[in-house]
C-alpha positions in Angstrom: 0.0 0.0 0.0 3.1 2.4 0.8 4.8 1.6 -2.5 1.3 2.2 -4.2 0.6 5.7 -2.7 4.3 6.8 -3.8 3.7 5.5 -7.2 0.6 7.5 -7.5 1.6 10.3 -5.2 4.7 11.0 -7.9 2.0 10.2 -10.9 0.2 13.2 -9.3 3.4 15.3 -9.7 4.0 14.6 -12.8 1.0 15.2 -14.2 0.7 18.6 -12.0 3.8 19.6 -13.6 3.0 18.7 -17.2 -0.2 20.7 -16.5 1.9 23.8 -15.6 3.8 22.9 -18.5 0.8 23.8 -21.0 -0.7 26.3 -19.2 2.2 28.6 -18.7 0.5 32.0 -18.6 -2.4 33.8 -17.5 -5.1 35.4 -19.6 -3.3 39.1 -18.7 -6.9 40.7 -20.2 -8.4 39.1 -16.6 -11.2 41.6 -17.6 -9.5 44.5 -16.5 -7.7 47.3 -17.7 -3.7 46.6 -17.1 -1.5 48.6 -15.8 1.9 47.6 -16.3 3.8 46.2 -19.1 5.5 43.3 -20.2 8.9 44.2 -19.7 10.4 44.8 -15.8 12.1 47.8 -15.5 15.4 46.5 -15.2 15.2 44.4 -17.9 14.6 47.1 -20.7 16.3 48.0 -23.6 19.3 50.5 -23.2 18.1 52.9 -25.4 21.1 55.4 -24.9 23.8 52.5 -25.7 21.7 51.4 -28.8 20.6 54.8 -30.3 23.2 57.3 -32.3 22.7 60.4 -30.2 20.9 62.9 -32.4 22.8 65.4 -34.5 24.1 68.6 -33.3 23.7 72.5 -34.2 26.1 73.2 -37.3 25.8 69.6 -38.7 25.0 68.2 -41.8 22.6 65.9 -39.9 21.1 68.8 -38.4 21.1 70.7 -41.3 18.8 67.7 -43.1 16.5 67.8 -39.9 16.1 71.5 -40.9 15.5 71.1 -44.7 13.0 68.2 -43.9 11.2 70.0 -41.4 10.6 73.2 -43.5 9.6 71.2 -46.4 6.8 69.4 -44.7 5.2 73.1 -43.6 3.5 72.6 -47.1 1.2 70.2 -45.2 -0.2 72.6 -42.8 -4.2 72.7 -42.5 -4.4 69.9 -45.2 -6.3 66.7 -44.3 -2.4 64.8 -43.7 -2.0 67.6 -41.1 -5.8 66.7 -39.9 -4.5 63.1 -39.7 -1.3 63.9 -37.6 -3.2 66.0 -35.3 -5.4 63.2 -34.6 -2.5 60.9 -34.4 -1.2 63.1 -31.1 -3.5 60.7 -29.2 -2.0 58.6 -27.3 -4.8 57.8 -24.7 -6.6 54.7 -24.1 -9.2 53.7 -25.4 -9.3 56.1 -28.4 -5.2 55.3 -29.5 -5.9 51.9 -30.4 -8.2 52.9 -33.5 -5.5 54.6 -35.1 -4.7 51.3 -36.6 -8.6 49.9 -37.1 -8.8 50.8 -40.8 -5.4 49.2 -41.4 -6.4 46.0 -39.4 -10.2 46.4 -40.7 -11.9 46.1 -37.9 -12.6 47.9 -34.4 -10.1 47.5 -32.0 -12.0 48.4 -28.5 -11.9 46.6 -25.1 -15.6 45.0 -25.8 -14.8 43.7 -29.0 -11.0 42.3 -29.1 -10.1 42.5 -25.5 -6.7 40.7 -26.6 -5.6 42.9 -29.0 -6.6 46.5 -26.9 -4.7 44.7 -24.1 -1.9 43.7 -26.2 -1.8 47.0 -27.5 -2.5 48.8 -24.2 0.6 47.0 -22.5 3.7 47.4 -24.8 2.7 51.3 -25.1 3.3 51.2 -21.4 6.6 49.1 -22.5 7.6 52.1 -24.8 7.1 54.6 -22.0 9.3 53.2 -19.8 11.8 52.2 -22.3 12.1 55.8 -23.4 12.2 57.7 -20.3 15.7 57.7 -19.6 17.4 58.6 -22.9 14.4 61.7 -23.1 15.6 63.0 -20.2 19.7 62.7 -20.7 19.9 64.0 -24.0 16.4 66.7 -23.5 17.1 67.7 -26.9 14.2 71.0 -28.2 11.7 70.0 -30.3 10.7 72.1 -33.8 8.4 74.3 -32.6 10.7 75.6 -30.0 13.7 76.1 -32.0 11.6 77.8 -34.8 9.1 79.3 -33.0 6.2 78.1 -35.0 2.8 76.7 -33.6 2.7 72.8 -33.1 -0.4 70.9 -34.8 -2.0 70.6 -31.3 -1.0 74.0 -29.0 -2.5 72.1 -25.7 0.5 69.9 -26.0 2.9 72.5 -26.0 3.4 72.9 -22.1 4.3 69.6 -21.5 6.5 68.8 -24.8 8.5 71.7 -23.6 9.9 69.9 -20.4 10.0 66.3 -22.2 13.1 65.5 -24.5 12.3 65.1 -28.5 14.7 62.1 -29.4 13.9 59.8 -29.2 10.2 60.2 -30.6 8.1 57.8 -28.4 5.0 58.2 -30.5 6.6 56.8 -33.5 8.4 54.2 -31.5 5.3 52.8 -29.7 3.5 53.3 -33.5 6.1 51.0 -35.2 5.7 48.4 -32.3 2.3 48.3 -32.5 2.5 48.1 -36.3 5.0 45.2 -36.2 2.7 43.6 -33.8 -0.3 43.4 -35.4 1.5 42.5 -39.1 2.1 39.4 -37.1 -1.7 39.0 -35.8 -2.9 39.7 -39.6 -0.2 39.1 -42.1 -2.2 39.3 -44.9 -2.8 43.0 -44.1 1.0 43.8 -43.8 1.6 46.5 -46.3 -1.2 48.4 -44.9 -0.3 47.9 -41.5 3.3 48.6 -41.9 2.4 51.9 -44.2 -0.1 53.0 -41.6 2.5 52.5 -38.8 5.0 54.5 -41.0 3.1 57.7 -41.7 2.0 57.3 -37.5 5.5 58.1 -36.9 5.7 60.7 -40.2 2.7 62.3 -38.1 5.4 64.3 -35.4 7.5 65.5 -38.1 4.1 67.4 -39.6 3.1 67.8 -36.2 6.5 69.9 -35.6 7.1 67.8 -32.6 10.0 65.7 -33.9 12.5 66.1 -35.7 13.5 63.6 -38.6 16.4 61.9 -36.8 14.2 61.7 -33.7 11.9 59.5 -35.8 14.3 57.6 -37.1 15.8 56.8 -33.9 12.0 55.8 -32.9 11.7 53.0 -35.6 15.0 51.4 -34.0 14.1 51.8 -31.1 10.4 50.5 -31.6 12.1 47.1 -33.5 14.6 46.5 -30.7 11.5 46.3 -27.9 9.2 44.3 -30.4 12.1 41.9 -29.9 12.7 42.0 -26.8 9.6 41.1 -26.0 8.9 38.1 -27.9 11.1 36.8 -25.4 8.8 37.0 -22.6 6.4 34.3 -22.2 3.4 36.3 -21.4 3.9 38.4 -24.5 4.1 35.3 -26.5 0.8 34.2 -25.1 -1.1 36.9 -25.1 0.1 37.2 -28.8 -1.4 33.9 -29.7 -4.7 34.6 -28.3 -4.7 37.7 -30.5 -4.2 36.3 -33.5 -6.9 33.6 -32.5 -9.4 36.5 -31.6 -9.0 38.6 -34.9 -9.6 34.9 -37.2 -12.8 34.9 -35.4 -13.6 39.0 -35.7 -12.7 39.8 -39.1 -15.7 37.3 -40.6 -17.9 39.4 -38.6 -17.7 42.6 -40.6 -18.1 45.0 -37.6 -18.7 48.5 -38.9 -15.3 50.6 -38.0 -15.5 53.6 -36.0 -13.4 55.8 -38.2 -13.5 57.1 -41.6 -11.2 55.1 -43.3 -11.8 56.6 -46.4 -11.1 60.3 -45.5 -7.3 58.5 -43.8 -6.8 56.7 -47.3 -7.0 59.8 -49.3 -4.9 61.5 -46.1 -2.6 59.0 -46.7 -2.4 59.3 -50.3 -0.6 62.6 -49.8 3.0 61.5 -48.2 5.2 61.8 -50.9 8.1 63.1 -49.7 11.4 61.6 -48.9 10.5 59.9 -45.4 7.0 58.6 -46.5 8.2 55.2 -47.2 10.6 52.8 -44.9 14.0 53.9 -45.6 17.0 51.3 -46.9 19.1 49.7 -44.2 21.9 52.1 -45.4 20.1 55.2 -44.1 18.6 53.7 -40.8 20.4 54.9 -37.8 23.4 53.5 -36.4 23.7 51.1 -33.8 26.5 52.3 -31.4 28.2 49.8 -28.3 29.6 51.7 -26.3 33.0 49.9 -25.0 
């Protein structure tokens, strides 16, 4: 009777730890709205080891940020400057649409709880990833150094005490953007075009400058992955794909005029409209 309890006693064990095994996460939606990321804060990205520092005054770098950022003052009260300004948004639950007509259906907490919370935590990833670098290099934004009016004025207190490079918006635009090519490949081009011109946004906004954008795409590819390492990211990954194969049959109606951001859309053509080549994308830089 002994020897039989220990034989099912470690049976129980093992199948405990098999169980454990393939269910390794929790479902982080829980039915709540989360407040932390994926990433702990002393495992993030070193942002001011990885990233170039941005250009200084009397540079040829600098003198291209200037060019690019009088160039795109053409755009001014057009509907791609009515696009950027609504791109400023960065609150939840309204910054998750930004990529609804792109992914083709409404991305809310009631109607793909998976991908608003998937969304919802690696902006909170970008935020903390970015912090840091903001404040040690604090570098003036466009509308400071040229003195001209930003596409949303409220914003202008606060940008003036919060670094421009690297551009956070763009950063947690191109995560998002990488993200969700993966839940819906088959809507990668306007996914990745859409997460491109979110970036482009700051540069019509006035906000950023060119290089600070660029520095946010590197920056936004080297969190995407890092967090594929994390388990919970992985997970909650899976589930989203799972929930937008159910979704996109459903043909919800979208809560945005996708038309009106098409034809918004239609208007980038200048020079940083498009990805760049991997010869102009910023330099990586290890420091010794």
């Amino acid at each position: 009777m002994k020897n039989l309890a220990r034989i099912i006693s470690v049976i129980v064990v093992i199948a405990f730890i098999q169980g454990c095994a393939n269910i390794p996460i929790n479902d982080s939606t829980g039915g709540k709205i989360q407040t932390e990321g994926y990433l702990a804060k002393n495992n993030l990205l070193d942002a001011i080891n990885l990233l170039t520092p941005p250009p200084k005054t009397e540079t040829a770098a600098f003198r291209a940020d200037e060019e690019a950022e009088k160039m795109i003052r053409a755009l001014r009260n057009t509907p791609r400057w009515k696009l950027a300004t609504q791109d400023v948004n960065l609150t939840f639950p309204q910054a998750t649409e930004h990529f609804s007509c792109a992914l083709n259906i409404p991305i809310t907490a009631a109607t793909t709880p998976h991908i608003y919370n998937l969304m919802l935590r690696t902006r909170i990833d970008v935020k903390n990833s970015i912090e840091q670098i903001k404040e040690h290099y604090q570098r003036p934004r466009p509308f400071m150094v040229k003195n001209i009016e930003s596409c949303f004025p409220p914003d202008e207190p606060k940008l003036r005490k919060n670094g421009s490079f690297p551009s956070g918006h763009t950063a947690t635009g191109w995560v998002w953007a990488l993200i969700l090519t993966e839940i819906a490949p088959e809507r990668a081009d306007l996914i990745l075009r859409r997460g491109h011109a979110f970036g482009y946004s700051r540069l019509i906004c006035a906000v950023h400058w060119v290089s600070d954008i660029e520095a946010g795409f590197t920056l936004g590819a080297g969190i995407t992955a890092r967090l594929h390492a994390e388990p919970q990211f992985r997970y909650d990954l899976d589930n989203a794909r799972a929930e937008f194969a159910a979704i996109r049959e459903q043909q919800l109606p979208l809560t945005r005029d996708c038309t009106a951001e098409a034809n918004a859309l239609a208007t980038d053509a200048f020079p940083w409209s498009e990805p760049r080549m991997a010869s102009n994308t910023p330099r990586l830089r290890l420091r010794n």
